[in-house]
mmCIF file of the protein (N, C-alpha, C, O) and its ligand, coordinates in Angstrom:
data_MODEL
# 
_entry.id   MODEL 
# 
loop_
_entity.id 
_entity.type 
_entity.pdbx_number_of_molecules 
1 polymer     1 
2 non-polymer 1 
# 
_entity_poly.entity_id                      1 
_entity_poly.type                           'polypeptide(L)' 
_entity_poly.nstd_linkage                   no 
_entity_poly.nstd_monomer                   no 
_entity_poly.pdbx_seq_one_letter_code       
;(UNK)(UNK)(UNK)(UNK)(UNK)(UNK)(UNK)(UNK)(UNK)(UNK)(UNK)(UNK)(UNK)(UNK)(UNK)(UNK)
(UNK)(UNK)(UNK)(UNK)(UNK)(UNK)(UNK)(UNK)(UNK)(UNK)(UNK)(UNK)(UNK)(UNK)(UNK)(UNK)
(UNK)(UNK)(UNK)(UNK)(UNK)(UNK)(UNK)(UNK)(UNK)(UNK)(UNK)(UNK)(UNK)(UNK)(UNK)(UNK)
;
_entity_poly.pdbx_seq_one_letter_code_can   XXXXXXXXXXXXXXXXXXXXXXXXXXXXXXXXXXXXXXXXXXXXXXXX 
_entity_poly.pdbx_strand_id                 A 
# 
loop_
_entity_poly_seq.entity_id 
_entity_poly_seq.num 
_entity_poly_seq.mon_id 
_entity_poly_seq.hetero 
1 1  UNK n 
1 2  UNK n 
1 3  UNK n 
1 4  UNK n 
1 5  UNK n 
1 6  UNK n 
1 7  UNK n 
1 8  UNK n 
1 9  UNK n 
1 10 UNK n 
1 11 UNK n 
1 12 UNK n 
1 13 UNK n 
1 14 UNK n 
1 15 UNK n 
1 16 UNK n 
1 17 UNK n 
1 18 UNK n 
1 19 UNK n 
1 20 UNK n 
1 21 UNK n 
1 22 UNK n 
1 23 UNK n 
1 24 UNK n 
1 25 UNK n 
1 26 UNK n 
1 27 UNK n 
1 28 UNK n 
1 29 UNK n 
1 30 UNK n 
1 31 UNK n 
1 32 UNK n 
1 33 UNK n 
1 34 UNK n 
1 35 UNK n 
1 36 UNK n 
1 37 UNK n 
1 38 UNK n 
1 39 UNK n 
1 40 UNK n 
1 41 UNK n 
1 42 UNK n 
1 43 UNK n 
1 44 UNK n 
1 45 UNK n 
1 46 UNK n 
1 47 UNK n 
1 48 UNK n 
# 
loop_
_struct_asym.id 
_struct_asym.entity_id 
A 1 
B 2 
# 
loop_
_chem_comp.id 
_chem_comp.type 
_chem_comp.mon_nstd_flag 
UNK 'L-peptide linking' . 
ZN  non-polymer         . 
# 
_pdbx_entity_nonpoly.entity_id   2 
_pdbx_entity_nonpoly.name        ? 
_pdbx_entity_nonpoly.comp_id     ZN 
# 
_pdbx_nonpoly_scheme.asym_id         B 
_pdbx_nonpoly_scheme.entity_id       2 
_pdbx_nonpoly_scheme.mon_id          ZN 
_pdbx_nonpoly_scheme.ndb_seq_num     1 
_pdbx_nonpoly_scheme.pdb_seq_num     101 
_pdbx_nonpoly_scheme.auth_seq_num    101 
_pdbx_nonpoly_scheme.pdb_mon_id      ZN 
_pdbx_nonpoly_scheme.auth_mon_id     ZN 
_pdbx_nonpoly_scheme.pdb_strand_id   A 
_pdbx_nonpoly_scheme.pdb_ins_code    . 
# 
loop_
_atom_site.group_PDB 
_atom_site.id 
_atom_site.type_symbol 
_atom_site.label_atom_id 
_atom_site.label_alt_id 
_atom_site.label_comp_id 
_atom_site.label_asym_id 
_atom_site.label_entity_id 
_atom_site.label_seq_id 
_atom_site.pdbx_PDB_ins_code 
_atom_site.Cartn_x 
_atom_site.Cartn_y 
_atom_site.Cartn_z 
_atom_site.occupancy 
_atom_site.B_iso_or_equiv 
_atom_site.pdbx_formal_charge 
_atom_site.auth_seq_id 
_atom_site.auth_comp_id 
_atom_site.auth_asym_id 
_atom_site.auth_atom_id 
_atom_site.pdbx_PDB_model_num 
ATOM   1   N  N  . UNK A 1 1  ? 67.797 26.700 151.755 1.00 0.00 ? 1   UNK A N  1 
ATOM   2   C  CA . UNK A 1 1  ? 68.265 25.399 151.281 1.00 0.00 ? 1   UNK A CA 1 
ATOM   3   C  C  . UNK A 1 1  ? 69.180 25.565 150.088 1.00 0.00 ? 1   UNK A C  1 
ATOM   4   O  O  . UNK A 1 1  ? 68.874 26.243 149.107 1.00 0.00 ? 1   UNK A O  1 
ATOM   5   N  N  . UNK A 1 2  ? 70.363 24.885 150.229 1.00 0.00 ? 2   UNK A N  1 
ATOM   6   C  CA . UNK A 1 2  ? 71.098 25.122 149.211 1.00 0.00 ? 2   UNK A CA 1 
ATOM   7   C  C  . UNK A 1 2  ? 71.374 23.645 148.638 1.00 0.00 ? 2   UNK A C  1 
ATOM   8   O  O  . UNK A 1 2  ? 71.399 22.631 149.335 1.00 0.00 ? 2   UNK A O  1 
ATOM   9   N  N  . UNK A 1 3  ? 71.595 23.701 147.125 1.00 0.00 ? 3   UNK A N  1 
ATOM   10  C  CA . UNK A 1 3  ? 72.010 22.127 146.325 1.00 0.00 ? 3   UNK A CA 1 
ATOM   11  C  C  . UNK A 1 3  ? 73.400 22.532 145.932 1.00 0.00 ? 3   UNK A C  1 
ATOM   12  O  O  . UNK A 1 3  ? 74.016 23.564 146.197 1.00 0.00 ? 3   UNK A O  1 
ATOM   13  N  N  . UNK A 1 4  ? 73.732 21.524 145.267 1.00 0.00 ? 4   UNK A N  1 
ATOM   14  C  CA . UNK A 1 4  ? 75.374 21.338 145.675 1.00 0.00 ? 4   UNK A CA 1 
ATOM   15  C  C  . UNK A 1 4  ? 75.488 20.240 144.318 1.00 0.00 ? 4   UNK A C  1 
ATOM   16  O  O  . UNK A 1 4  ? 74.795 19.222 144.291 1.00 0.00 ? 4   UNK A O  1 
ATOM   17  N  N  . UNK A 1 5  ? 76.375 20.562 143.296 1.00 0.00 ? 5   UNK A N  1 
ATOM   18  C  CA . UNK A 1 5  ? 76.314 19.529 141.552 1.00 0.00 ? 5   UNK A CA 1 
ATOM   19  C  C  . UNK A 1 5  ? 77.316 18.910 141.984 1.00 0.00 ? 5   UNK A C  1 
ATOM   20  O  O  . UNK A 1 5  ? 77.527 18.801 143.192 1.00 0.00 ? 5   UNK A O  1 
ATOM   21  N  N  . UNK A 1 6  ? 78.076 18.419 141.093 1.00 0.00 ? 6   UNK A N  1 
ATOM   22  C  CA . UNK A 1 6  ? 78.797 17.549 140.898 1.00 0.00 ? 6   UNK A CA 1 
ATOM   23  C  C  . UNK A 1 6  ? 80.290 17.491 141.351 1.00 0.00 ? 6   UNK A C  1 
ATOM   24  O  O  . UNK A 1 6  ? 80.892 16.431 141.525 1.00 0.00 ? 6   UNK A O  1 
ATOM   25  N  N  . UNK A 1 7  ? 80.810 18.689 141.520 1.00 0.00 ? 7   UNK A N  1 
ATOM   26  C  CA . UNK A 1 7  ? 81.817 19.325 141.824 1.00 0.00 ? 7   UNK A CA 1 
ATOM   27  C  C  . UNK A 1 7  ? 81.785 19.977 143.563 1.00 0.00 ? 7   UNK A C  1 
ATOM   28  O  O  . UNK A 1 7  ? 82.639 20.652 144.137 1.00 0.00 ? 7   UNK A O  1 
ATOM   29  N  N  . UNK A 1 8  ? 80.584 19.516 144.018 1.00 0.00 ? 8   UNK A N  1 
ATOM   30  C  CA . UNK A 1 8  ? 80.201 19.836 145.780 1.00 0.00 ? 8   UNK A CA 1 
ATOM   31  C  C  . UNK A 1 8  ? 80.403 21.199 146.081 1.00 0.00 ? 8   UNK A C  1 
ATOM   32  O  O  . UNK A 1 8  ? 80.414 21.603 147.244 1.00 0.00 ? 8   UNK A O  1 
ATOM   33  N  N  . UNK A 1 9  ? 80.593 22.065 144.924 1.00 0.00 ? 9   UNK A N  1 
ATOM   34  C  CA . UNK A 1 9  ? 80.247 23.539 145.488 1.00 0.00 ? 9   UNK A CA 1 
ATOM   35  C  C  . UNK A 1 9  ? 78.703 24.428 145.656 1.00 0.00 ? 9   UNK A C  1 
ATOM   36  O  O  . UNK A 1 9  ? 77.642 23.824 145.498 1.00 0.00 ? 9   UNK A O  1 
ATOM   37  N  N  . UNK A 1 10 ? 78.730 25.639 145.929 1.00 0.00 ? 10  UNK A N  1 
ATOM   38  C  CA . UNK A 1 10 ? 77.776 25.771 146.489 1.00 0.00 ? 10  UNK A CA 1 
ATOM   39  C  C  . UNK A 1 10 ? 77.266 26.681 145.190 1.00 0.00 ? 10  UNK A C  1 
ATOM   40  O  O  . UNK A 1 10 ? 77.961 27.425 144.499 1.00 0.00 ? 10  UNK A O  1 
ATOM   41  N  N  . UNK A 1 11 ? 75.721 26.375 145.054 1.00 0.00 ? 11  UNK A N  1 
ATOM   42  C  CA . UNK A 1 11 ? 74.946 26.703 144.135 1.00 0.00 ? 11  UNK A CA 1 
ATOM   43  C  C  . UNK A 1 11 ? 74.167 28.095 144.223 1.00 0.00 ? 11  UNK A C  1 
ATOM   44  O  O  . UNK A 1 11 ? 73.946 28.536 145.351 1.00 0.00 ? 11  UNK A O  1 
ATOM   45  N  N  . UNK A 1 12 ? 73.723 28.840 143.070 1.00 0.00 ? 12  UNK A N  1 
ATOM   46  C  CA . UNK A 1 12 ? 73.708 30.220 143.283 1.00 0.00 ? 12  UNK A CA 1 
ATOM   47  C  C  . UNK A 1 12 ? 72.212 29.872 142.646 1.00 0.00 ? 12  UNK A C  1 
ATOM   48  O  O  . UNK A 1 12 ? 72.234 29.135 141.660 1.00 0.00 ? 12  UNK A O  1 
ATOM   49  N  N  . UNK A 1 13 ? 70.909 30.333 143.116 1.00 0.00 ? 13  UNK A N  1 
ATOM   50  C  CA . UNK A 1 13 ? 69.902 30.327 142.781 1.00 0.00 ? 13  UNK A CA 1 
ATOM   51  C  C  . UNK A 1 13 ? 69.623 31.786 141.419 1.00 0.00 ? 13  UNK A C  1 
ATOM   52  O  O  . UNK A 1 13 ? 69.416 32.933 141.813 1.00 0.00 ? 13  UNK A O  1 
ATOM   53  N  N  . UNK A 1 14 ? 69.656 31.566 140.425 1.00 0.00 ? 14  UNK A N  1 
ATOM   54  C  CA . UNK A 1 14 ? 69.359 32.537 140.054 1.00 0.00 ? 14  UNK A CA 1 
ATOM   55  C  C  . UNK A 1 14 ? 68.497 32.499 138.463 1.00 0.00 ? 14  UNK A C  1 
ATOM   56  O  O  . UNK A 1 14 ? 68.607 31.569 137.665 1.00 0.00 ? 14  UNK A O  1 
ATOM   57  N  N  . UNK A 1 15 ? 67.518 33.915 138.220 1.00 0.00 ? 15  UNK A N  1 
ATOM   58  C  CA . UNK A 1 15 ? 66.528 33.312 136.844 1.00 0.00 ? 15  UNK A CA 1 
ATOM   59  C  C  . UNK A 1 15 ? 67.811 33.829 135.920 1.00 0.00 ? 15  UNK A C  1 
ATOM   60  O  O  . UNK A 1 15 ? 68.721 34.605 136.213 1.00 0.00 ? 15  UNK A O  1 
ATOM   61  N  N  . UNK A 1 16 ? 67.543 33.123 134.725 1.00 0.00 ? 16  UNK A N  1 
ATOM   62  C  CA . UNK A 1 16 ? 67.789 33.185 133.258 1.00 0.00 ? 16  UNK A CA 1 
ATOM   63  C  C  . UNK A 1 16 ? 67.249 33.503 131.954 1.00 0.00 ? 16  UNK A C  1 
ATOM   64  O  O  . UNK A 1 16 ? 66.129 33.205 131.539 1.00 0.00 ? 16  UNK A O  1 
ATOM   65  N  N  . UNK A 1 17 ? 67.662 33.790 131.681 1.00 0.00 ? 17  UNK A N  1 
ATOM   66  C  CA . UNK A 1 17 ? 66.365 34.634 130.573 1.00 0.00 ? 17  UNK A CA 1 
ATOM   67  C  C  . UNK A 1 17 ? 66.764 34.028 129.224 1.00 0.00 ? 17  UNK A C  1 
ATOM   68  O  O  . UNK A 1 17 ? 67.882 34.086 128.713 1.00 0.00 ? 17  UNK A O  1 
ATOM   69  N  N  . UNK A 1 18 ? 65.533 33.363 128.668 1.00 0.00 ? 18  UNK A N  1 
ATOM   70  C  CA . UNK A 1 18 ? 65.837 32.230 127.229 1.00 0.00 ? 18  UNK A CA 1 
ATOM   71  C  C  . UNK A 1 18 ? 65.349 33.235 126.429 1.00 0.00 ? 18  UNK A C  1 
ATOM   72  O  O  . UNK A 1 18 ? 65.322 34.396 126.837 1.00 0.00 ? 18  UNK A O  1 
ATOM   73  N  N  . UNK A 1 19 ? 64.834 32.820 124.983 1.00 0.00 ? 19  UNK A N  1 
ATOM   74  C  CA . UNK A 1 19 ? 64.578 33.233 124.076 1.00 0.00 ? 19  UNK A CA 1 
ATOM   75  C  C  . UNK A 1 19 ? 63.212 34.073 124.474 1.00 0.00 ? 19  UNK A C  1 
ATOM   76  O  O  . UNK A 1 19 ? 63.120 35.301 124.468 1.00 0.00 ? 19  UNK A O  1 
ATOM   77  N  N  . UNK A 1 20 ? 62.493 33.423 124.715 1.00 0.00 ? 20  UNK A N  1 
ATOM   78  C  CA . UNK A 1 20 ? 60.913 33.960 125.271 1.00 0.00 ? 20  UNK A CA 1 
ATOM   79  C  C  . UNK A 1 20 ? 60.704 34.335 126.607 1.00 0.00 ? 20  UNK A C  1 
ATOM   80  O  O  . UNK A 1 20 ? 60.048 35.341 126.879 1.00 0.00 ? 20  UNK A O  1 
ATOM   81  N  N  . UNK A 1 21 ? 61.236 33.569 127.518 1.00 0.00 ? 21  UNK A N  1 
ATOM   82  C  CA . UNK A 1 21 ? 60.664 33.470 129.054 1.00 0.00 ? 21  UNK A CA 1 
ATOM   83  C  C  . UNK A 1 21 ? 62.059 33.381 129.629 1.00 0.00 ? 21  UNK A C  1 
ATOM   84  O  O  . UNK A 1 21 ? 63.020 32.684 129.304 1.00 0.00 ? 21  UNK A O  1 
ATOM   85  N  N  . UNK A 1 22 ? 61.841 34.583 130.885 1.00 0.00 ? 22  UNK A N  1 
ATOM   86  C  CA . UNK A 1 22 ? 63.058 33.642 131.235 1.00 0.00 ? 22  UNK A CA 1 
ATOM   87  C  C  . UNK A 1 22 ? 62.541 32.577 132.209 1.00 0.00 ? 22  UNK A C  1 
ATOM   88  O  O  . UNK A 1 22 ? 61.341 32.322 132.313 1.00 0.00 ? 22  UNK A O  1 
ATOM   89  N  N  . UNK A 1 23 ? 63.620 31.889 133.006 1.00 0.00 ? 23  UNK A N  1 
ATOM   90  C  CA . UNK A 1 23 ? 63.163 30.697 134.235 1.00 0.00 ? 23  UNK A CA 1 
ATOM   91  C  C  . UNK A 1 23 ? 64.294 30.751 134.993 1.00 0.00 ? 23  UNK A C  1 
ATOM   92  O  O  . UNK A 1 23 ? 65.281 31.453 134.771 1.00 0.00 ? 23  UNK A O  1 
ATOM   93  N  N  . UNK A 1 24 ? 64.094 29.853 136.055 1.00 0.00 ? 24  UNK A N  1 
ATOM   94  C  CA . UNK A 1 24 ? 65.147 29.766 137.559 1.00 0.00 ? 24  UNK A CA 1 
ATOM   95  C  C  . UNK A 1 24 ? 65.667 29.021 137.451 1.00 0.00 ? 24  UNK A C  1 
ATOM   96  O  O  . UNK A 1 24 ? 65.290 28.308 136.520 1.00 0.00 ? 24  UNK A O  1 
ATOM   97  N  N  . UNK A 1 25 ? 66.772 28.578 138.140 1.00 0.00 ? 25  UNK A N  1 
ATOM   98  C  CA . UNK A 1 25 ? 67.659 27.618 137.608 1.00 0.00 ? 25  UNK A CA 1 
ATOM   99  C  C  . UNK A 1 25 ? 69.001 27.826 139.203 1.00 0.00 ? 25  UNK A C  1 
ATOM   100 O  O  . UNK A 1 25 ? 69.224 28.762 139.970 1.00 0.00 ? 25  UNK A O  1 
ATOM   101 N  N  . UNK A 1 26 ? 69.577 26.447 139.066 1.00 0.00 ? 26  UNK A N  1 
ATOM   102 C  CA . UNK A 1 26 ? 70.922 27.048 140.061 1.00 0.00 ? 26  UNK A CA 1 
ATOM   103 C  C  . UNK A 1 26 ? 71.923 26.775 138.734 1.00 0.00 ? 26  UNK A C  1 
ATOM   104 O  O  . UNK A 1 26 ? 71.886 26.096 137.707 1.00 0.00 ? 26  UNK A O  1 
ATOM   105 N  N  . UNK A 1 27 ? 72.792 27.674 139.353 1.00 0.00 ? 27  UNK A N  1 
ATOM   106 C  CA . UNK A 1 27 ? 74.049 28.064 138.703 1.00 0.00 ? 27  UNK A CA 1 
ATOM   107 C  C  . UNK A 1 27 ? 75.573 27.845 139.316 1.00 0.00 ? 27  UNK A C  1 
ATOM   108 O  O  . UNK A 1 27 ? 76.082 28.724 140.012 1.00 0.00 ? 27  UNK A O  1 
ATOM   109 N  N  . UNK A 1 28 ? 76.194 26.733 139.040 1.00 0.00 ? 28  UNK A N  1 
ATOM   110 C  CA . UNK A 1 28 ? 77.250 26.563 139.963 1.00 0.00 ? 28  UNK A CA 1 
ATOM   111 C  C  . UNK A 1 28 ? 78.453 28.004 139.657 1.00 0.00 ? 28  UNK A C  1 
ATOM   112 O  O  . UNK A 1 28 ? 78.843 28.459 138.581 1.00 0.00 ? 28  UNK A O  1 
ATOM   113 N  N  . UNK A 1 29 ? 78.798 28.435 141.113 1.00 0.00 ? 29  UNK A N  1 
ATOM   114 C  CA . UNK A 1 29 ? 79.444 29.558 140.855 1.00 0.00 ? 29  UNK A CA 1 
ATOM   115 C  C  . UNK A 1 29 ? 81.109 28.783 140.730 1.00 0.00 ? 29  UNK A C  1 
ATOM   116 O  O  . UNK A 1 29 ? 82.206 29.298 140.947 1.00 0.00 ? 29  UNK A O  1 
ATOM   117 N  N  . UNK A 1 30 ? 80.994 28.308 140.584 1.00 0.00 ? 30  UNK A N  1 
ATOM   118 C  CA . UNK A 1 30 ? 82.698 27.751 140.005 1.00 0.00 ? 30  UNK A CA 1 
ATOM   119 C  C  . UNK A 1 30 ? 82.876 26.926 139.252 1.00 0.00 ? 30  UNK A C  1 
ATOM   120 O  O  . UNK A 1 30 ? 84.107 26.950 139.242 1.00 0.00 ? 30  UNK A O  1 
ATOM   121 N  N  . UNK A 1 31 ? 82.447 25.721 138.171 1.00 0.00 ? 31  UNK A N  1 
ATOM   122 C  CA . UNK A 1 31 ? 82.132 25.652 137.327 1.00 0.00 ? 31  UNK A CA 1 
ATOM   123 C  C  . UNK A 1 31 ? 81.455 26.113 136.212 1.00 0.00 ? 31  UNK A C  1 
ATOM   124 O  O  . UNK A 1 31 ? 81.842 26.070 135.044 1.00 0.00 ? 31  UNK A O  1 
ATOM   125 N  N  . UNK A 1 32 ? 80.021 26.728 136.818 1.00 0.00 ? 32  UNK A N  1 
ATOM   126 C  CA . UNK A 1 32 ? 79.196 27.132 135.799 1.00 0.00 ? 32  UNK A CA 1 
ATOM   127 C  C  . UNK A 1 32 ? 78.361 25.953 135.398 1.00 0.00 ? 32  UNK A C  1 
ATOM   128 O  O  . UNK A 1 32 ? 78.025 25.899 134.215 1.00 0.00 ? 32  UNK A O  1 
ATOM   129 N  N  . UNK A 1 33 ? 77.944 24.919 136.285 1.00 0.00 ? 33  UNK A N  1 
ATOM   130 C  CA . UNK A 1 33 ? 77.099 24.165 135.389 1.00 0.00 ? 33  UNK A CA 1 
ATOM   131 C  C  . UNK A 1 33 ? 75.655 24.527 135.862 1.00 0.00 ? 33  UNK A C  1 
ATOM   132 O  O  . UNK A 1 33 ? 75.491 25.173 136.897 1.00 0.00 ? 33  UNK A O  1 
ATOM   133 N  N  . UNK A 1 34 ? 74.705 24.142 135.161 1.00 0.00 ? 34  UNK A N  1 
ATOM   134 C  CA . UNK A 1 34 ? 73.021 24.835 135.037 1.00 0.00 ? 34  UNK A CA 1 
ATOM   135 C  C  . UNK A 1 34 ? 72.227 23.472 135.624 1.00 0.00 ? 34  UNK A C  1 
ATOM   136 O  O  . UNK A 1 34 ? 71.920 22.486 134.955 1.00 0.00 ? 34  UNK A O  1 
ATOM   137 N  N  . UNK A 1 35 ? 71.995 23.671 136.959 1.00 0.00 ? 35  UNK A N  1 
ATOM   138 C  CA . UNK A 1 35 ? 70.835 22.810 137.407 1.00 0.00 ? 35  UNK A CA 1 
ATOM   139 C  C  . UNK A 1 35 ? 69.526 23.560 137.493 1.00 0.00 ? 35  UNK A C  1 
ATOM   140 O  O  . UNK A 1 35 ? 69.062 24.120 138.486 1.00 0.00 ? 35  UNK A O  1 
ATOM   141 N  N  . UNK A 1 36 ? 68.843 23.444 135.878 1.00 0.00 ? 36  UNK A N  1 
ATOM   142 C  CA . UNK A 1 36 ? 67.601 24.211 136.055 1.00 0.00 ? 36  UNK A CA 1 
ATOM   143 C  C  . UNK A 1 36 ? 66.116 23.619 136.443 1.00 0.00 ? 36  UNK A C  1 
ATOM   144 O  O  . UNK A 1 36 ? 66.096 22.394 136.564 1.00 0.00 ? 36  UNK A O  1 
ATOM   145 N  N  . UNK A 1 37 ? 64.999 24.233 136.634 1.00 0.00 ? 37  UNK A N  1 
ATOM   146 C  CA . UNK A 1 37 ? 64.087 23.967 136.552 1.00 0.00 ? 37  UNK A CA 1 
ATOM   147 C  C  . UNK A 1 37 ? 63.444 24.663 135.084 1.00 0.00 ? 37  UNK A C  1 
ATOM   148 O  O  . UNK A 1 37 ? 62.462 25.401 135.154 1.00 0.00 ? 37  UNK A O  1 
ATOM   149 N  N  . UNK A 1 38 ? 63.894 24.447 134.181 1.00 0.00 ? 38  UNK A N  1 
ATOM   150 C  CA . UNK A 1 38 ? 63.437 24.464 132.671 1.00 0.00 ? 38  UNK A CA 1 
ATOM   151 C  C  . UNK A 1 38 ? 62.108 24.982 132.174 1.00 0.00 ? 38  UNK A C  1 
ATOM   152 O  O  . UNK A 1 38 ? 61.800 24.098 131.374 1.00 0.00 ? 38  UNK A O  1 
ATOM   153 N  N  . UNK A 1 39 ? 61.230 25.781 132.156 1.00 0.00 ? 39  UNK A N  1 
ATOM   154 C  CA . UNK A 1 39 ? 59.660 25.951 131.633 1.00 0.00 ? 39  UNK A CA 1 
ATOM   155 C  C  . UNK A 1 39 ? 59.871 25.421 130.313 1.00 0.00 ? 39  UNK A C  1 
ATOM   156 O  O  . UNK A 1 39 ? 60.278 26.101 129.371 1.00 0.00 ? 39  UNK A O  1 
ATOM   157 N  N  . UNK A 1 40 ? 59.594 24.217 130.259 1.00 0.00 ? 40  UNK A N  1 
ATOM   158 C  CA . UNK A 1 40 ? 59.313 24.104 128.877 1.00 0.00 ? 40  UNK A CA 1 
ATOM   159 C  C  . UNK A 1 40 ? 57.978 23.594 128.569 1.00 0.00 ? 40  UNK A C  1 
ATOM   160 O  O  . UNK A 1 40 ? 57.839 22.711 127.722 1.00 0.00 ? 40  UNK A O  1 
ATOM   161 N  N  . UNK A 1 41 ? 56.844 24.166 129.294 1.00 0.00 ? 41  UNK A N  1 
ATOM   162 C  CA . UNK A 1 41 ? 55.884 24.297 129.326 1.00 0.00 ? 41  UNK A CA 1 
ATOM   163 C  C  . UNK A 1 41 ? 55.206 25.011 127.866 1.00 0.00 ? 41  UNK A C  1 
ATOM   164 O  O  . UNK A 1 41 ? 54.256 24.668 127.162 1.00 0.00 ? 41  UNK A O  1 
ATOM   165 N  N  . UNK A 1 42 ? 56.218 26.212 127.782 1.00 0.00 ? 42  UNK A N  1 
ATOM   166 C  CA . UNK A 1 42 ? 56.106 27.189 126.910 1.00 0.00 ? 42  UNK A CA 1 
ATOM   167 C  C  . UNK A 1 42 ? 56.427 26.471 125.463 1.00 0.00 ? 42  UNK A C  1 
ATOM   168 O  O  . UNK A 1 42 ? 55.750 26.653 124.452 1.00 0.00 ? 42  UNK A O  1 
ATOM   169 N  N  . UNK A 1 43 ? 57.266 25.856 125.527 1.00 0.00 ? 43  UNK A N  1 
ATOM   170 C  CA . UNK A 1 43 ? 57.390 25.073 124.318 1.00 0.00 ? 43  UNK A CA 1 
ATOM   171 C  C  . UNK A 1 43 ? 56.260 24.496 123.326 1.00 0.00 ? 43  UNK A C  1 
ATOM   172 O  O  . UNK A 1 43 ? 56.135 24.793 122.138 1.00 0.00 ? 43  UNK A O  1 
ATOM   173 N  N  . UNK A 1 44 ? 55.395 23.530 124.137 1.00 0.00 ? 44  UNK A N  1 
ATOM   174 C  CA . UNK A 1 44 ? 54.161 23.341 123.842 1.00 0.00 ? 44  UNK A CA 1 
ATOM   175 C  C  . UNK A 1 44 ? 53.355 24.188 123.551 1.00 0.00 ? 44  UNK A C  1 
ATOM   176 O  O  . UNK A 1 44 ? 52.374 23.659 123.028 1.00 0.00 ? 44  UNK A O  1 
ATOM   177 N  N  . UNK A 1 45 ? 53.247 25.559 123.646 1.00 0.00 ? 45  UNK A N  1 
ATOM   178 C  CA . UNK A 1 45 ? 52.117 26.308 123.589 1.00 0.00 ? 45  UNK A CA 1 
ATOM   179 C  C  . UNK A 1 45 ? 51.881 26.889 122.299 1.00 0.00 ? 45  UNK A C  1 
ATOM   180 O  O  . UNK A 1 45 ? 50.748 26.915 121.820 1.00 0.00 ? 45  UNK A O  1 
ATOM   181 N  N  . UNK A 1 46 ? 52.984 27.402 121.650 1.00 0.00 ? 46  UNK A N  1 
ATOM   182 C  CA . UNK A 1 46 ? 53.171 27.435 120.626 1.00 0.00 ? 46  UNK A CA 1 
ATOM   183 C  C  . UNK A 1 46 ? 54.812 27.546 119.432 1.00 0.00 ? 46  UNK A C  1 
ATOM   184 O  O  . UNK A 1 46 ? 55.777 28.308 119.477 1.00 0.00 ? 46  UNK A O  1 
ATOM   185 N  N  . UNK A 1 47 ? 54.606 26.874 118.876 1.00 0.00 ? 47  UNK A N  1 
ATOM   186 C  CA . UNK A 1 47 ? 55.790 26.357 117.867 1.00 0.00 ? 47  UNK A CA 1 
ATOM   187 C  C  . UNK A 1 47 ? 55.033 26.626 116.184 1.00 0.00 ? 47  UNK A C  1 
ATOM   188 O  O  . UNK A 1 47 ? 54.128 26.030 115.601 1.00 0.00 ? 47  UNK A O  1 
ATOM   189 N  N  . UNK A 1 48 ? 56.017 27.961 115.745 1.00 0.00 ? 48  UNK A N  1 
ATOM   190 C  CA . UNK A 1 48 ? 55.773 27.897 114.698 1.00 0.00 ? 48  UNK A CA 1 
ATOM   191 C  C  . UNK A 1 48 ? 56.606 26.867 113.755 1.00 0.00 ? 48  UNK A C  1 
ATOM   192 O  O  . UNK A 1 48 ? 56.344 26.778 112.556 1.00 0.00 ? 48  UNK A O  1 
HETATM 193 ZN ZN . ZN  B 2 .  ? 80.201 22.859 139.921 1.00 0.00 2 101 ZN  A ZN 1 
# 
């Protein structure tokens, strides 16, 4: 299954690596815009 942003091209499934965790996310390969699924689960867990 593929998603498709704003620009109707075709989306590249791929993880990202944040500060702590990385996570998955699509990645438009010709723009570059970030349709992620975000963990910000981790956020909550702890915040100094
Ligand atoms: Zn795009």
């Amino acid at each position: 299954m593929k998603r498709r942003d704003r620009c109707g091209s075709t989306m590249s499934y791929e993880k990202f690596y944040g500060q702590a965790e990385g996570y998955f996310g699509w990645r438009c390969i010709v723009c570059g815009d970030i349709i992620g699924k975000v963990i910000r689960e981790n956020r909550f867990r702890k915040k100094r």
